[in-house]
C-alpha positions in Angstrom: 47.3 2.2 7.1 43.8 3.9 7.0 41.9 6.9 5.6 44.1 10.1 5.2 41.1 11.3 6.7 42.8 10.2 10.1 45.7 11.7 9.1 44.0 15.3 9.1 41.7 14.6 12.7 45.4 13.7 14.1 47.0 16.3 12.9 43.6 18.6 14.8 43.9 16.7 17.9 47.6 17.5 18.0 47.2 21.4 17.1 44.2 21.7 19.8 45.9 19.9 22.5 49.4 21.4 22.4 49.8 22.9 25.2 53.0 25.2 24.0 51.1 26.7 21.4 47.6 27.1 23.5 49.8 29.0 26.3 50.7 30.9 23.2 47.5 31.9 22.0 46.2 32.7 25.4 49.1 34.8 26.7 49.0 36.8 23.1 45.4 36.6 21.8 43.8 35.9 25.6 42.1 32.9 24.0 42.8 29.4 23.3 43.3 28.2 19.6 40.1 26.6 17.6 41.2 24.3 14.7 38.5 22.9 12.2 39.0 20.8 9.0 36.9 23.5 6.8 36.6 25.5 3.6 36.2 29.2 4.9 36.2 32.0 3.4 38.4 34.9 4.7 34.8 37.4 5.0 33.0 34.3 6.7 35.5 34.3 10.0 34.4 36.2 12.7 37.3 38.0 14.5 35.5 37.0 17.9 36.4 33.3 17.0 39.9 33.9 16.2 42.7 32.8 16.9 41.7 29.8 14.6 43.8 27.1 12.2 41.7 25.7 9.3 43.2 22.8 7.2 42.2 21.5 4.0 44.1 19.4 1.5 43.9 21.0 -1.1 46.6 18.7 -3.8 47.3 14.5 -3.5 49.9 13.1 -5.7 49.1 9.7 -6.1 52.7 8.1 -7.0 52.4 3.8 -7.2 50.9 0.9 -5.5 53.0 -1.6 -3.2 51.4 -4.7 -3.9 47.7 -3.7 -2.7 48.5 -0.4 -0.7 48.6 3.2 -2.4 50.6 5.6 -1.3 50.8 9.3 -2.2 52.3 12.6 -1.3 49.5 14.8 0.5 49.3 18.8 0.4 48.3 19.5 3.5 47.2 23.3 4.4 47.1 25.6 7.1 45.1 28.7 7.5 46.8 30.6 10.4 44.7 33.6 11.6 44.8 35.9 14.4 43.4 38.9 15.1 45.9 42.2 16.9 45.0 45.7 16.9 48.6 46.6 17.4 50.7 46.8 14.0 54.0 46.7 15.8 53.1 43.5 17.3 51.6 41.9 14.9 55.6 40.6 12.6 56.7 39.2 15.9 53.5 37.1 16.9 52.8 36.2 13.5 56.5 34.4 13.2 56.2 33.2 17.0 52.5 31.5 15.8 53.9 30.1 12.9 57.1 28.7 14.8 54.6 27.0 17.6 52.4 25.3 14.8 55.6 23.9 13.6 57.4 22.6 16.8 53.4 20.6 17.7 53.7 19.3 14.1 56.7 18.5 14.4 57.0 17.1 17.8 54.9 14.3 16.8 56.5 11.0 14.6 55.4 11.0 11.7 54.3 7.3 12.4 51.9 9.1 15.6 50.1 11.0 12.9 49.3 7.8 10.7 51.5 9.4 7.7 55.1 7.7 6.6 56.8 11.2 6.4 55.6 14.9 7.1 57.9 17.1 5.3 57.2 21.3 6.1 57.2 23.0 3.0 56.6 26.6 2.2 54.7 29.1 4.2 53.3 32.9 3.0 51.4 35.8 4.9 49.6 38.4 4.4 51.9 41.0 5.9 49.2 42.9 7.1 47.2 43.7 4.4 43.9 42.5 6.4 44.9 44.5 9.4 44.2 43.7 12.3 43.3 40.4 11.2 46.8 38.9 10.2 47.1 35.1 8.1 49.9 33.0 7.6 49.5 29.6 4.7 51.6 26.7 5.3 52.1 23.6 3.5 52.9 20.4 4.9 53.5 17.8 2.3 52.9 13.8 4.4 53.3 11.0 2.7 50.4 8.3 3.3 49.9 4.7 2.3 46.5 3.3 2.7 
C-alpha cells in the first residue's frame, strides 16, 4: 500500500463527489459541500464558504511491521460546519449532515479508500454555541499498512 496521504485525498474525493450528501447540502444550505485537507481555525472560515468538511489527522498509532510493511491505526478527523439562521432547524440538519458523511464513508470498502479497515468512532458538536454557525467532530479511526 502507499502514503496515508492517499488515504486522506480518497477519503476528499469521496465526500466531494457524493451525490447523497451534495443533494443534501444544496436542498438545506442552497450550496454544494467544499472539503479541504486543512488546519483552520474556527474565526478563519468564512460563513459564505460554508457548508465545508476539513480533515486532519491529528493521532497515528504505529503498532508493528509485517516483514517490511508498517501498519498503524490512523485518527482521522472531521470538521463538519454549516451555517443556519434558524435555531429550530439547526438539531435536525446537524444529525441529517452528520448521518450523510457517514453513509459516503461508509459506502466505500475500506479496500476503495487504500486503508485495511475504517472503523467510525465518536463524534461531538457544538450544540449551538457558535450560532448560526453549527460544528460537528468526528473520528474515524483506518487502519493503513504502507
Amino acid at each position: 500500500m502507499s502514503s496515508f496521504t492517499t488515504v486522506i485525498d480518497n477519503i476528499v474525493t469521496t465526500l466531494q463527489n457524493d451525490a447523497p450528501l451534495d443533494a443534501f447540502c444544496k436542498s438545506k444550505w442552497g450550496k454544494p459541500i467544499s472539503v479541504k485537507k486543512i488546519f483552520k481555525k474556527r474565526a478563519e472560515l468564512s460563513i459564505q464558504n460554508l457548508p465545508k468538511i476539513l480533515i486532519t489527522r491529528p493521532l497515528t498509532e504505529k503498532s508493528f511491521l509485517i516483514n517490511t510493511s508498517r501498519e498503524s491505526k490512523n485518527t482521522v478527523r472531521l470538521y463538519c460546519i454549516f451555517y443556519q439562521t434558524d435555531k429550530r432547524k439547526a438539531l435536525n440538519e446537524l444529525i441529517e449532515f452528520e448521518e450523510k458523511i457517514d453513509d459516503a464513508i461508509l459506502m466505500q470498502s475500506s479496500e476503495t479508500l487504500g486503508a485495511i479497515s475504517i472503523n467510525p468512532k465518536g463524534s461531538e458538536n457544538d450544540e449551538g454555541e457558535w450560532h448560526p454557525v453549527y460544528a460537528i467532530v468526528m473520528d474515524v479511526e483506518i487502519q493503513h499498512r504502507r
